[in-house]
C-alpha positions in Angstrom: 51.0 13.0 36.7 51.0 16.2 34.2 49.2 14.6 31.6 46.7 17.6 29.8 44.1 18.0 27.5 43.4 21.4 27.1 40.4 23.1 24.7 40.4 26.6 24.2 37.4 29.1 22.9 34.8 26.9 23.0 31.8 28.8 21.3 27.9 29.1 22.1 24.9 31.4 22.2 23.2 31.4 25.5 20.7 33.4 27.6 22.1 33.2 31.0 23.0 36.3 33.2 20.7 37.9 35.6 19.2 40.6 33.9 16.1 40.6 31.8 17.7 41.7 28.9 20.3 39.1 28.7 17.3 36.6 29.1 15.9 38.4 26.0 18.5 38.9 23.8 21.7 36.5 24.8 25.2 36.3 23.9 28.3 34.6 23.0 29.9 32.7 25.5 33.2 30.9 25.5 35.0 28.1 27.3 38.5 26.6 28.3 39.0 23.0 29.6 41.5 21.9 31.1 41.4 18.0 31.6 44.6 16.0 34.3 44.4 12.8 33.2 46.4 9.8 33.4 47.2 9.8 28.9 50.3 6.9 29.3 48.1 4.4 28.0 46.4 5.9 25.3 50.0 7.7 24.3 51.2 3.9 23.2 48.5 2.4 21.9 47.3 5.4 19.9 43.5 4.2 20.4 40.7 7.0 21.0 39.5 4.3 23.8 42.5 5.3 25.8 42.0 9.0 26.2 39.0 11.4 26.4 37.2 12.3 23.3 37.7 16.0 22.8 35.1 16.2 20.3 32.7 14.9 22.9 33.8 17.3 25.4 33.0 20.1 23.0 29.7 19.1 22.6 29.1 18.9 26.2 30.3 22.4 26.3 27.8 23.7 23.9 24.6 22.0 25.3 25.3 23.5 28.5 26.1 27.1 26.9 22.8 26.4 24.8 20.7 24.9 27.3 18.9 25.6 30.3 18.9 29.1 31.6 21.4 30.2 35.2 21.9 33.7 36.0 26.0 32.9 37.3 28.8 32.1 35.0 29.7 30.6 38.2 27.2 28.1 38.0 27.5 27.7 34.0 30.8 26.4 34.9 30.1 24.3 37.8 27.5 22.3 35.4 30.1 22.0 33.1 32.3 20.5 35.5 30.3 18.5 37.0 28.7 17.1 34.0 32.1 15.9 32.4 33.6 14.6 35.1 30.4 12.1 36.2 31.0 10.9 32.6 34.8 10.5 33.1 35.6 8.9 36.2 39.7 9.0 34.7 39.6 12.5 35.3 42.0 13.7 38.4 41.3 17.0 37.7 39.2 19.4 35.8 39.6 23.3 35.3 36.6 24.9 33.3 37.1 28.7 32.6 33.6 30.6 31.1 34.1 34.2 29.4 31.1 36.3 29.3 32.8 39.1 27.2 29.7 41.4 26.7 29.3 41.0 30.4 26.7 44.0 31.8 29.3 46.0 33.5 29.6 49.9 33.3 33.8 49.7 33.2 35.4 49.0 30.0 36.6 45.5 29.9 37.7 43.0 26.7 36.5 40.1 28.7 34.8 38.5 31.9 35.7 35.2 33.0 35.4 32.8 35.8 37.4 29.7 36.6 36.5 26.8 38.7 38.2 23.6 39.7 37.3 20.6 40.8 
């Protein structure tokens, strides 16, 4: 099967890394799904009941970026994962990629990111 959803840039302000200050202060953080799903179904009957709703999936997203505190991106991403996929049995396969761009590193970089699969 390599049937896709994909969502990209996924936006929220959250507190999480393991330093005080980003406790304090937080940041923007961004995320990438990327959903294998069987989509044969929903791809003739052109019902919503067929598929995944991607809005829901957003919103997911953002309550896990806006909720409860973790110090890993790592872990950020595994919630995610885990979260979506409990919800959606369909789901073969789910990639979830978090971007901590302000990231407290002392090398200049444009963007931190971690990917896990599951």
């Amino acid at each position: 099967m390599s049937d896709v959803i994909t969502l990209k840039g996924i936006w929220g302000f959250g507190y999480h890394g393991v330093f005080d200050h980003e406790a304090k202060n937080g940041q923007d953080f961004f995320v990438d799904l990327e959903i294998h799903l069987d989509l044969s179904k929903a791809s003739v009957s052109d019902d919503l009941h067929d598929t995944i709703d991607y809005g829901a999936l957003a919103d997911v997203v953002v309550e896990e970026i806006t909720g409860e505190r973790v110090q890993l991106i790592e872990r950020l991403a595994g919630r995610i994962a885990e979260r979506i996929k409990q919800g959606h049995p369909e789901i073969s396969k789910i990639a979830v990629t978090v971007h901590k761009p302000k990231a407290p590193i002392s090398a200049q970089a444009s963007d931190i990111s971690v990917t896990i699969t599951r």
